[in-house]
N, C-alpha and C positions, 0 to 999 in steps of 0.2 A: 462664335469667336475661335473655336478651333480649324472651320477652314484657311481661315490663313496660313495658323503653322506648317495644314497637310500639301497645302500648294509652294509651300518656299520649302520642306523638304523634298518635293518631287521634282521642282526647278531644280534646287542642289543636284541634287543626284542624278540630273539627265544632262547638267553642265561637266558634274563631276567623271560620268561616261564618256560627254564625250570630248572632254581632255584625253584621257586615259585611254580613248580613242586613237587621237589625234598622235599621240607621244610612241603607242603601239605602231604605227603606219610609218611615224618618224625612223623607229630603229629599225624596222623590218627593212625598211628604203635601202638607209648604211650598211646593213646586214650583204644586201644583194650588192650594193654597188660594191664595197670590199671585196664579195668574193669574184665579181666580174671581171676590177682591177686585178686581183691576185692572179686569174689564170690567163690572162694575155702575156702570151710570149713576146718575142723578139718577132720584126716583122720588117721587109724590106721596101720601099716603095721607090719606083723608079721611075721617073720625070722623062718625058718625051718632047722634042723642040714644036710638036705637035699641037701638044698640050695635052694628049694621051699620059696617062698611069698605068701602071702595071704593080700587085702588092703580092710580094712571095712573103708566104709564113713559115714560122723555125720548122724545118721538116721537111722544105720540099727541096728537091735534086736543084733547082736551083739557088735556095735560099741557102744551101748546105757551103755553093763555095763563094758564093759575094757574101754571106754574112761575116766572116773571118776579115774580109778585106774591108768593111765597111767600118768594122769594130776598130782596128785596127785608125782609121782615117780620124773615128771621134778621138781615139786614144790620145792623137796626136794632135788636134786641133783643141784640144782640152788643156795640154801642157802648157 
């Protein structure tokens, strides 16, 4: 009569893992994707009649003087 109780603690507790599993993977996830959100700057991308892209990031010599003008355009299309 006792192997029942040792097989329904063992099921508990291999369920109970692997929740505590599942929850640990869950924040680590948030964890990461927070800080990948938090360090993406400001980023320019610029549409070609081509159908070519071209994507300057905050820093480079050109993203330095179209970023101001670009900001400048949402500012305005925002009011």
């Amino acid at each position: 009569m006792r192997r029942p109780r040792r097989r329904r603690r063992a099921t508990l507790r291999r369920k109970l893992l692997a929740v505590a599993g599942f929850l640990t993977g869950v924040l680590a996830g948030a964890a990461l994707y927070r800080r990948s959100a938090a360090r993406r700057g400001d980023r320019l991308d610029v549409y070609f009649d081509d159908g070519s892209m071209v994507s300057f990031v905050e820093g480079s010599p050109e993203a330095e003087r179209l970023l101001p003008v670009a900001r400048e355009m949402l500012a305005a299309a925002r009011r």
